[in-house]
N, C-alpha and C positions, 0 to 999 in steps of 0.2 A: 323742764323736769329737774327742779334741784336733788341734788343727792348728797351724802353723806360721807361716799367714799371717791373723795376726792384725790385718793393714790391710787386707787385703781382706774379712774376716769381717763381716757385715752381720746384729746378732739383731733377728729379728722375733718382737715382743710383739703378739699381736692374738686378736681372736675365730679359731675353726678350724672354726666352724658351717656349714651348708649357707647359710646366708643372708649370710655372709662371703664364702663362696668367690669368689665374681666381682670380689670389691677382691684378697683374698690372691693371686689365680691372676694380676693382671693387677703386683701389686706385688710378687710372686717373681720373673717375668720381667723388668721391670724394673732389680730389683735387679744381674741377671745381663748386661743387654742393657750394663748401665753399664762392666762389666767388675768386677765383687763377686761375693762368695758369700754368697747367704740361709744363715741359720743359724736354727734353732728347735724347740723341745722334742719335736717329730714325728721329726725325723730319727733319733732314737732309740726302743728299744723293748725296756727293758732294766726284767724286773719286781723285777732285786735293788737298782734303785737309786732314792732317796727321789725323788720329781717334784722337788723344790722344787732339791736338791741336784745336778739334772742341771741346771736354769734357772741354775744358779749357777755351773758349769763352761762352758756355752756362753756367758753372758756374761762370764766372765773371759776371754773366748777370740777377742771378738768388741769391736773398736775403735768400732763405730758399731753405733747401734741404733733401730729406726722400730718406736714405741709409739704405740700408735692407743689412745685412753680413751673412744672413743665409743659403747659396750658396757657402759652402769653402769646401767642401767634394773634397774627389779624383773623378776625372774622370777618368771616367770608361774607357777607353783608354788608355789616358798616366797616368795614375796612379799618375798623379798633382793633386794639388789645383788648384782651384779655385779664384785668389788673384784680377781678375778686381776691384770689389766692394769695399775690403777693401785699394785696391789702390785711387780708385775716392773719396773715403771718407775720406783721407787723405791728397789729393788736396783741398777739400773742407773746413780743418778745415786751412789748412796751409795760404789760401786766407784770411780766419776770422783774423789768428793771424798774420799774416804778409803783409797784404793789408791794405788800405788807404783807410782815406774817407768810402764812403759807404759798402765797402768787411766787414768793421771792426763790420757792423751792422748781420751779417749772424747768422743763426739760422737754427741748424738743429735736426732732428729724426733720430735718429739710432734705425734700426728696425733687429730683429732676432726673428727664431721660437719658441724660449723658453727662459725665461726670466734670464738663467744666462749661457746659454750653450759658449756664445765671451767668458769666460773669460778662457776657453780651448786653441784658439788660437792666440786672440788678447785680453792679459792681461792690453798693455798700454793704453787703453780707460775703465778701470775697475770703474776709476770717473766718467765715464760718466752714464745719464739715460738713460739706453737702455731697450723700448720696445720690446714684445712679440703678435706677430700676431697668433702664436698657428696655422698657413698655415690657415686660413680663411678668405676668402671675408669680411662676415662682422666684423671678428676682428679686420680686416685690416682699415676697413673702421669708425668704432670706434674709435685708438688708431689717422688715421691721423687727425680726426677731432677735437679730443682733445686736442693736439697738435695745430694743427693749432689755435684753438680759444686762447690757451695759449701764443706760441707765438707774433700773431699778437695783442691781444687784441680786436679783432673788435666781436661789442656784435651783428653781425646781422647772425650768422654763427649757421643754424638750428642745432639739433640733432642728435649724432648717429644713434639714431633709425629713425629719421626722414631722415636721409639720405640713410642708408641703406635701408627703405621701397621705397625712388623713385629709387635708384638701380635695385630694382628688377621688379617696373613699366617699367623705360628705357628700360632695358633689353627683356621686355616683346614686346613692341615696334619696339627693333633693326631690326629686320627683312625687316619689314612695310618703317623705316627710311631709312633703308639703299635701299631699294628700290625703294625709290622716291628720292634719290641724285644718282641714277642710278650706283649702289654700291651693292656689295655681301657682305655678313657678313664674310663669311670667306676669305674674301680677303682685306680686310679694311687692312688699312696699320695706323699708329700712327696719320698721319694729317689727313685721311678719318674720324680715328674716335673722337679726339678731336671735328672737324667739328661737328658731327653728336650730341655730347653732348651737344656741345655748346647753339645749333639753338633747342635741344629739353627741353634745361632747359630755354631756352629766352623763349618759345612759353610757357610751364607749369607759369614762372612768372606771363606775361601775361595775364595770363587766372585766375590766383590766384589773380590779382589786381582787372581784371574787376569784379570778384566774389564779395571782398570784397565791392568796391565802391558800386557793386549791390545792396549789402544788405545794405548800409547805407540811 
């Protein structure tokens, strides 16, 4: 899905496991509450095109990017690593330092569960600032909004805690939302639920403008 608004595009590198979901569900929203658009390999569903080569269009596509590498453990089966994430995050920096033009503006978050444990497997990003979500929602939800407001500069980008409190409004919600876009919650797929953020954070603005104007 090419797009246009290539400063608003935000690629998320991270696990997409059942035991992920509650950092990804709480740092997609987020992403959107900032006023960005999450972008990442789910949003498509296209089996004539290579994986590697769709991860390679949305991040050319995409000016900032939150790679989490705290998912390198063996699997418990083949008794490997884990190397997707710190593979795509190395796509990611190689576009920065070897792209043109706008690639050359990329800015990203590398994010891990504890604030020094990368330097165990991937010592050659030891310069970099790498974040610590500590596996929580609203950790997560914290360090990306911090970031974000850093990055972009834009002074209209609420609160951690202010974001984290509509989180857990939404969430309260989801149900109700997802029921009137004729949608199950547990079966929302990544574009179900972007959709569902989207249209529930337009309608709270909304409602928070006509408030304001009310009271003047």
């Amino acid at each position: 899905m090419q797009s246009d608004r290539y400063n608003d595009n935000v690629f998320l590198n991270c696990p997409f496991d059942s035991d992920y979901k509650q950092l990804f569900d709480a740092m997609v929203f987020a992403v959107h509450d900032c006023g960005f658009i999450a972008r990442c390999a789910l949003e498509e569903e296209d089996a004539s095109q290579v994986r590697i080569d769709k991860i390679y269009n949305i991040i050319a596509d995409c000016r900032y990017g939150i790679h989490d590498i705290s998912r390198t453990e063996l699997d418990e089966v083949s008794g490997l690593p884990r190397f997707n994430m710190p593979l795509e995050l190395g796509v990611f920096l190689g576009a920065k330092k070897f792209g043109i033009d706008k690639q050359k503006r990329k800015n990203c978050l590398i994010l891990d569960k504890a604030q020094y444990r990368y330097q165990e497997f991937i010592s050659d990003i030891a310069g970099q600032d790498i974040q610590a979500h500590n596996n929580s929602p609203e950790g997560i939800i914290t360090v990306v909004r911090n970031w974000i407001r850093t990055a972009s500069k834009r002074q209209t980008i609420p609160s951690g805690s202010i974001i984290w409190g509509r989180y857990q409004e939404f969430m309260e919600d989801l149900p109700q939302l997802a029921q009137e876009h004729q949608l199950k919650v547990d079966q929302l797929i990544f574009n179900d639920y972007t959709l569902v953020i989207t249209r529930w954070l337009r309608t709270r603005r909304i409602a928070y403008r006509n408030m304001v104007q009310g009271g003047n």
